[in-house]
C-alpha positions as CSV (number, residue, x, y, z in Angstrom):
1,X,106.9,120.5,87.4
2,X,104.0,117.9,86.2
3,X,105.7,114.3,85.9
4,X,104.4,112.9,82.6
5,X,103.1,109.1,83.3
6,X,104.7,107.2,80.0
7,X,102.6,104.7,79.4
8,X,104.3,103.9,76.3
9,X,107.8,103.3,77.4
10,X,106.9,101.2,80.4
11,X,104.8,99.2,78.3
12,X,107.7,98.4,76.1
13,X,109.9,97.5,79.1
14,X,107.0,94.8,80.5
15,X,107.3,93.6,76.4
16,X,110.5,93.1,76.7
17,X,110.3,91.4,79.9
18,X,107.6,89.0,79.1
19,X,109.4,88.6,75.7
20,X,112.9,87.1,78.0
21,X,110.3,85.0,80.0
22,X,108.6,83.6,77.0
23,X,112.0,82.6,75.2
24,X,114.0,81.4,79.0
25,X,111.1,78.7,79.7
26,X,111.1,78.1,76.1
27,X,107.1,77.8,76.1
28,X,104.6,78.4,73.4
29,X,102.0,80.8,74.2
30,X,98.9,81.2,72.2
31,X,95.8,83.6,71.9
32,X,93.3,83.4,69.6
33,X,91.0,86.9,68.7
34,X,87.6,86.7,67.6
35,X,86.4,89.6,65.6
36,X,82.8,89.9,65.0
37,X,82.4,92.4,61.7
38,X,84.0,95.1,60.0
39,X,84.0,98.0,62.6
40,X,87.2,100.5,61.8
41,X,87.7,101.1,65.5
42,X,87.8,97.6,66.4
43,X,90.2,96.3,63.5
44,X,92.6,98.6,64.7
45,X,93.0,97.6,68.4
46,X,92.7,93.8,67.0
47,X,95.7,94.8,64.4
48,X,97.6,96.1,67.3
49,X,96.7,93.3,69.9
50,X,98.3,91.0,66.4
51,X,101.6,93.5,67.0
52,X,101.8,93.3,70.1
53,X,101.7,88.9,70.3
54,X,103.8,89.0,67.5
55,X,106.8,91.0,69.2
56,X,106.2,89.3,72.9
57,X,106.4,85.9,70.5
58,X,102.6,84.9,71.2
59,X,101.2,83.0,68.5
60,X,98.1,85.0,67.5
61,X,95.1,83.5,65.9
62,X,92.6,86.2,64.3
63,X,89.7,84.6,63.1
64,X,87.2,87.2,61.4
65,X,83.5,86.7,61.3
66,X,80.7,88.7,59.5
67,X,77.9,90.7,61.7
68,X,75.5,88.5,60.3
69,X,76.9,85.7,62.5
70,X,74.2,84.4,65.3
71,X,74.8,84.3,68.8
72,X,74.8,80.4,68.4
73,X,77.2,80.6,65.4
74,X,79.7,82.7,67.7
75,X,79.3,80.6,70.5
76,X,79.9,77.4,68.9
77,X,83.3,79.2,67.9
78,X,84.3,80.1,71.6
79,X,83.2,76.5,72.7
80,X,85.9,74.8,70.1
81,X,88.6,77.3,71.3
82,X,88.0,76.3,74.6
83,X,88.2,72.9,73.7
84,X,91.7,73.4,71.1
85,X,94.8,72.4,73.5
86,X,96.5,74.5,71.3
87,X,94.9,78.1,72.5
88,X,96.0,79.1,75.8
89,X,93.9,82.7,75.7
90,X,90.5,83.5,74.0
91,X,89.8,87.4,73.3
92,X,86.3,88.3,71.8
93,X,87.1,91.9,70.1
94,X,84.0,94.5,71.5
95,X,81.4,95.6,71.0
96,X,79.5,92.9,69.2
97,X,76.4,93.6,66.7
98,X,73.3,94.6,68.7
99,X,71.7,91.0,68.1
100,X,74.1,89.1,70.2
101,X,74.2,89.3,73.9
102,X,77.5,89.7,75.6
103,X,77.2,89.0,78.5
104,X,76.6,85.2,77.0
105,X,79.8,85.3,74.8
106,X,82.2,86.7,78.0
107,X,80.2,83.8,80.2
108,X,81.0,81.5,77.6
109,X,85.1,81.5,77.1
110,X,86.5,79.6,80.0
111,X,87.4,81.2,82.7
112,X,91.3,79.8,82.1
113,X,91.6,81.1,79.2
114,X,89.8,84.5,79.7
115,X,93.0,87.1,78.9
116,X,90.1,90.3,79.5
117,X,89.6,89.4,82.7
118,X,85.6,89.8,81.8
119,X,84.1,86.4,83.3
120,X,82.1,86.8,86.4
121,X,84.7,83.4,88.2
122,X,87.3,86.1,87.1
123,X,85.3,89.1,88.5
124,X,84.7,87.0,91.4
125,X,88.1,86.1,92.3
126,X,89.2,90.0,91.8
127,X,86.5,91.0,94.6
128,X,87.8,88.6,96.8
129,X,91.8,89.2,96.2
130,X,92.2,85.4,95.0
131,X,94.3,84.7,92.2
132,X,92.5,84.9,89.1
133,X,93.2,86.6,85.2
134,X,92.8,90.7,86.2
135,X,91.1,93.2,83.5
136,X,93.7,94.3,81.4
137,X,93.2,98.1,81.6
138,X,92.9,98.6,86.0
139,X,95.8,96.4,85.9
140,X,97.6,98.1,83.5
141,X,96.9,101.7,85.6
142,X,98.1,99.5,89.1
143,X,101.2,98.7,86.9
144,X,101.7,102.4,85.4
145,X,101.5,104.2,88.8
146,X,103.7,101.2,90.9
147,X,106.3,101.3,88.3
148,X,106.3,105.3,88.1
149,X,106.9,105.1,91.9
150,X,103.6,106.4,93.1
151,X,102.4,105.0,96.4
152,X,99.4,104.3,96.7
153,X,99.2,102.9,99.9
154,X,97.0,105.2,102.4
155,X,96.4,107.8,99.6
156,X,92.9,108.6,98.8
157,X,91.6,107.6,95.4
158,X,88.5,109.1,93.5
159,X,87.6,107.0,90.6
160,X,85.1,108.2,87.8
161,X,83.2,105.7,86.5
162,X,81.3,102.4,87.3
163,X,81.9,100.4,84.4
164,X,82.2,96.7,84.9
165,X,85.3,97.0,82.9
166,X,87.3,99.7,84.2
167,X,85.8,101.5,87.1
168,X,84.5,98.8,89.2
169,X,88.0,96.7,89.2
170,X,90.8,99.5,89.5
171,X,88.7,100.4,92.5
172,X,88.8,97.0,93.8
173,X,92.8,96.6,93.0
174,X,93.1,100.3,94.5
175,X,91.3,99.2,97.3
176,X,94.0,95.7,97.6
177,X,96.7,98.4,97.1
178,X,95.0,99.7,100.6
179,X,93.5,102.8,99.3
180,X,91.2,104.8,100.3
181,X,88.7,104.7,97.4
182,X,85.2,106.7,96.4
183,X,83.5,105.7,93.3
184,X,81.6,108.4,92.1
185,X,79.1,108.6,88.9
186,X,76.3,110.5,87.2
187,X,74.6,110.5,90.4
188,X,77.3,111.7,92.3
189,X,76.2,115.0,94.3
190,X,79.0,117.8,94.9
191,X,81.0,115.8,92.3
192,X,84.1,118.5,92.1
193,X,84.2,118.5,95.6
194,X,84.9,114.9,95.6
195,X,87.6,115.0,93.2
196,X,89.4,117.8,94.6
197,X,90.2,115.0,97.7
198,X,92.0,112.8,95.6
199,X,95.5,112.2,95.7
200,X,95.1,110.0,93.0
201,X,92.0,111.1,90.5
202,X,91.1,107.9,87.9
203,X,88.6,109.2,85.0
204,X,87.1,106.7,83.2
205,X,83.6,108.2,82.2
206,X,84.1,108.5,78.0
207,X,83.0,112.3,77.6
208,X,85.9,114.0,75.7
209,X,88.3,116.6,77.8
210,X,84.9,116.8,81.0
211,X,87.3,117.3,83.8
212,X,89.0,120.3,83.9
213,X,91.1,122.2,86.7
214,X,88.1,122.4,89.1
215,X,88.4,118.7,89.8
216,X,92.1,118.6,90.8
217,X,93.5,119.1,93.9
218,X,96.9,120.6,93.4
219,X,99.7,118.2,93.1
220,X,97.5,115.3,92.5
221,X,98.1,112.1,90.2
222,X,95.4,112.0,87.5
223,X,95.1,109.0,85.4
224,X,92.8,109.3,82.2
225,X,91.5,106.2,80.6
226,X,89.6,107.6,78.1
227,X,90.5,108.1,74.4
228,X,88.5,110.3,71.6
229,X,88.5,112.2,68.7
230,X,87.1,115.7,68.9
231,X,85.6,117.3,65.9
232,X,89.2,119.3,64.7
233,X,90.4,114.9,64.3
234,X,93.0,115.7,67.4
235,X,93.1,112.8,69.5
236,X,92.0,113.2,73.5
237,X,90.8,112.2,76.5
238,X,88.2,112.3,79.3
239,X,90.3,114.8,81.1
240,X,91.4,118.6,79.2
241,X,95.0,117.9,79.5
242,X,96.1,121.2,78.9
243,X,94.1,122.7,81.9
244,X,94.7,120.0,84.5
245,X,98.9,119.4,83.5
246,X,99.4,123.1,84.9
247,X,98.1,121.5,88.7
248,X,98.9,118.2,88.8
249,X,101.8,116.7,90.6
250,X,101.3,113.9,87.6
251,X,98.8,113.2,84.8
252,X,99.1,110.3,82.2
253,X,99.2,111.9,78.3
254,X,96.4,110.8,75.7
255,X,97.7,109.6,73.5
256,X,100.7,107.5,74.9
257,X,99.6,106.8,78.6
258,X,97.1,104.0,79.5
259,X,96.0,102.8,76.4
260,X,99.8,100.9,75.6
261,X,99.9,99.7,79.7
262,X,95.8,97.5,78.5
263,X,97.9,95.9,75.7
264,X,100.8,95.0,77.9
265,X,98.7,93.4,80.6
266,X,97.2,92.2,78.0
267,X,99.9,90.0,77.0
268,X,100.9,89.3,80.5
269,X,97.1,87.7,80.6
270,X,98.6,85.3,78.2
271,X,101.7,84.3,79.3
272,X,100.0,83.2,82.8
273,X,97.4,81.6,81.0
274,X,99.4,79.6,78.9
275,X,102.1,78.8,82.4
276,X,98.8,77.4,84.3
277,X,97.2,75.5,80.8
278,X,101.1,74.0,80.9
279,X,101.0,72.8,84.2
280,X,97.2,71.2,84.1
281,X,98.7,68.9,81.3
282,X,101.8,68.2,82.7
């Protein structure tokens, strides 16, 4: 029988946890949110993020800008957060309005108080296994399969997707979990093929339901990152559930699997932030 990968319910339990470490050292945590315009999407995940601080006990500072806002305008934001003793994480809300680079804004929050995980000292210190704030959504996958008791260790791991964001790192962390990992792409020749060696398929490649039973060796783990909306409104993901969940030895739902583990590493981001802000001033 196909073991469903709850992300929601261990993402309560690492709430809960960070909630009893928050109120034993009896610490004030804060993280401030910077959302650039009025995009539906993005509102929602910075409502949630709100949620999510609120019942960890994070204070959470949402400070809401229009799309007409320069790249200067948003900087000089980020640089007085960085400079506030009071904010121990900075989050800029993506994507931004075509006009503003952001690869600027990510190089421009410090590096301390970087909760995405997105600034290249960050990236740097996640290639070379140093400590350093992680990318909320690979560590949140890491986190999903350790706690679902899934060793990784000596397995071999396909992941889809390059993105700086998710595909890059949870091949990196897979790879400091000592993996075996392939990376594989548009480019990828024989692509099935591939997948069908993993013991532990990652699909990150935002098409809606593109991976079907084909992919999937029997009794694999498959972990899919992506999130949609098809044209009947049903939520989904980059991997058709329905067709894979009769093979798989495991398979994260959509709905319900990684998208709650990104806010909980999320908040974890915070908590360390705010521990090593605490110990610079003391």
């Amino acid at each position: 029988m196909t073991v469903l990968l709850n992300g929601k319910e261990i993402a309560a339990t690492i709430k809960e946890e960070l909630k009893a470490q928050l109120n034993a050292q009896q610490r004030d945590a804060t993280l401030a949110v910077i959302l650039v315009g009025n995009d539906p999407a993005s509102s929602i995940y910075v409502n949630n993020k709100h949620r999510a601080c609120e019942y960890v006990g994070i204070r959470s500072l949402v400070i809401t800008l229009p799309d007409s806002i320069s790249q200067a305008g948003l900087l000089e934001h980020i640089e007085t957060l960085n400079r506030r003793d009071d904010v121990d994480g900075i989050l800029v809300q993506l994507p931004l309005p075509p006009s503003i680079d952001t690869q600027a804004v990510i190089q421009a929050i410090s590096p301390a108080k970087d909760v995405d995980g997105f600034h290249p000292q960050n990236v740097g210190a996640l290639s070379m296994n140093h400590a350093g704030l992680l990318p909320c959504t690979p560590a949140g996958i890491i986190e999903l399969l350790k706690r679902s008791h899934i060793e990784i260790a000596g397995k071999e791991c396909v992941v889809l997707g390059r993105s700086n964001i998710v595909g890059k790192p949870v091949a990196q962390l897979l790879l400091h979990e000592n993996a075996t990992v392939t990376i594989c792409h548009s480019q990828t020749k024989n692509l099935p093929q591939i997948c069908q060696r993993a013991d532990i398929l990652i699909v990150a490649i935002g098409k809606p339901r593109a991976i079907d039973s084909r992919y999937v060796k029997p009794g694999a783990v498959v972990v899919d990152v992506g999130i949609h909306r098809d044209s009947n409104g049903h939520i989904c993901g980059d991997v058709d559930f329905n067709a894979v969940q009769a093979i798989a030895g495991a398979i994260t739902p959509v709905p319900g699997g990684v998208g709650p583990m990104t806010i909980a590493m999320l908040m974890q981001n915070c908590l360390i932030a705010a521990e090593r802000h605490a110990s610079l001033a003391s």
